[in-house]
Wavefront OBJ file of the C-alpha trace (Angstrom):
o trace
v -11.102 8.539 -14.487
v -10.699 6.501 -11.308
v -7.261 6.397 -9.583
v -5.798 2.666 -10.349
v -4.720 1.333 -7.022
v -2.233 -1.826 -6.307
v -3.181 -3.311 -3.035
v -0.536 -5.599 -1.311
v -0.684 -7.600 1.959
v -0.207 -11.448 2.565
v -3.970 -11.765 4.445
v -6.609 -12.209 1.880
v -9.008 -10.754 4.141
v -6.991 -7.498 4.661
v -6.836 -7.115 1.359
v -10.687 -7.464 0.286
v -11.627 -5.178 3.322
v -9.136 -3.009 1.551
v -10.485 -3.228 -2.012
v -13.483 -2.827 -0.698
v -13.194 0.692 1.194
v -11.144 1.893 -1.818
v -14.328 0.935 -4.572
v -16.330 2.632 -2.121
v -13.900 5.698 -2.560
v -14.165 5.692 -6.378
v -10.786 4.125 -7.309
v -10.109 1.306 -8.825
v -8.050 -1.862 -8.046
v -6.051 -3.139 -10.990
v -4.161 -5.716 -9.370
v -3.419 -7.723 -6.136
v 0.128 -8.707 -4.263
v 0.516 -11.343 -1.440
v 4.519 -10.149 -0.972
v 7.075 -7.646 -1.355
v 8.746 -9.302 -4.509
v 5.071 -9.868 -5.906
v 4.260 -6.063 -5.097
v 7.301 -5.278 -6.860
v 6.654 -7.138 -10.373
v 2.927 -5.853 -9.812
v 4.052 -2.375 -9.822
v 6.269 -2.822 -13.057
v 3.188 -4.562 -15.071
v 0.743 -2.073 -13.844
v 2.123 1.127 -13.066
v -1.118 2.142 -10.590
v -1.860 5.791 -9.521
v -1.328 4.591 -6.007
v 0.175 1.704 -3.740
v -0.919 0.394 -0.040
v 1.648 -1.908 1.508
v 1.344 -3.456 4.760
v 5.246 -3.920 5.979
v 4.889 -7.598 7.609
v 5.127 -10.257 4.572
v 6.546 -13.228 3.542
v 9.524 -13.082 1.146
v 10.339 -9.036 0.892
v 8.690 -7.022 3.752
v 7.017 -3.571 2.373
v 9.663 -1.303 3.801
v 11.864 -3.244 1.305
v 9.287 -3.570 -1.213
v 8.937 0.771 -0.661
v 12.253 1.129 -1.564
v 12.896 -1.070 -4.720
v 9.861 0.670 -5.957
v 10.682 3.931 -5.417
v 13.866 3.050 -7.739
v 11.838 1.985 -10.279
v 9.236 5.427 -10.129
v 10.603 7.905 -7.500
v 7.348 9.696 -7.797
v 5.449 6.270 -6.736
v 2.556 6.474 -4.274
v 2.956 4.671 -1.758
v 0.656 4.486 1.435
v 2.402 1.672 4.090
v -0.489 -0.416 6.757
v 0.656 -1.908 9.568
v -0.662 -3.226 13.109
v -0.280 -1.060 16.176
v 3.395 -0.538 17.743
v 5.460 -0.731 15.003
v 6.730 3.018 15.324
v 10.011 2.642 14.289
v 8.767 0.993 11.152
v 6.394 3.711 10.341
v 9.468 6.361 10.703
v 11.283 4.184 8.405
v 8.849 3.878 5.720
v 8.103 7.862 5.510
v 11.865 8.344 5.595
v 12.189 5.571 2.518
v 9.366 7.541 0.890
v 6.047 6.707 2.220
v 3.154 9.476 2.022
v 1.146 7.974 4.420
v 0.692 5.356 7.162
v -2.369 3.451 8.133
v -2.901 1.343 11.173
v -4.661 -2.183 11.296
v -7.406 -3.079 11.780
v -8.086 -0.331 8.814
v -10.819 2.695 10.241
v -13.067 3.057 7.365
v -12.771 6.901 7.893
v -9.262 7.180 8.149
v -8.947 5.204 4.928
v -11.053 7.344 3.744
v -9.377 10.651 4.941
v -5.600 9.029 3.321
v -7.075 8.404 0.007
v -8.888 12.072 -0.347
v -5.090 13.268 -0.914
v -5.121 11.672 -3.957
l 1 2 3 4 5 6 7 8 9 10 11 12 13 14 15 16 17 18 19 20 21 22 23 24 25 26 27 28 29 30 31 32 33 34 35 36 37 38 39 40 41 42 43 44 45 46 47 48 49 50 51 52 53 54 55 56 57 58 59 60 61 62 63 64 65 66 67 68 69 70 71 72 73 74 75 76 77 78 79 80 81 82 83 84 85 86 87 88 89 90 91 92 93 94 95 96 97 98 99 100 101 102 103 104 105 106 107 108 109 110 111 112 113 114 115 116 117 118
């Protein structure tokens, strides 16, 4: 049974690249978020094996997003992306819960190497 997989960041095009590297991994995306507060509903409808947030968005940034999820399921998933030199963020997110942290532009390979924990 493929892992179910909510994938959330406000560029469409990060988000098919995304999908795509994840199909290619054998899970399965059940649903799509352009925001935090999107994310956040998403998560509640859809209850995926596993989450990747980018942190920069419109409305509720994914460090937010992180943590009002992780009060809904405190064992949620959650793997943050985010562009190069945002360090502090990064430490943030693991500290709110994160299990893993992916840079932009996404490295087919290191996707691939995050998701093989699941």
């Amino acid at each position: 049974m493929a892992k179910r997989v909510l994938v959330v960041d406000d560029a469409i095009f990060m988000r098919m690249k995304l999908k795509d590297i994840l199909e290619k991994n054998g899970f399965e995306v059940v649903a799509e978020a352009q925001n935090g507060l999107e994310a956040v509903e998403k998560y509640k409808a859809e209850k995926p094996d596993l989450v990747t947030m980018d942190i920069t968005m419109p409305e509720m940034d994914g460090i937010t997003a992180l943590k009002e999820i992780k009060k809904i399921d405190p064992n949620a998933k959650v793997i943050m992306c985010s562009a190069m030199g945002q360090q502090s963020m990064v430490m943030e997110a693991i500290q709110s819960g994160a299990i893993d942290f992916i840079v932009k532009p996404f490295d087919v390979d290191r996707v691939s190497q995050s998701l093989s924990k699941f």
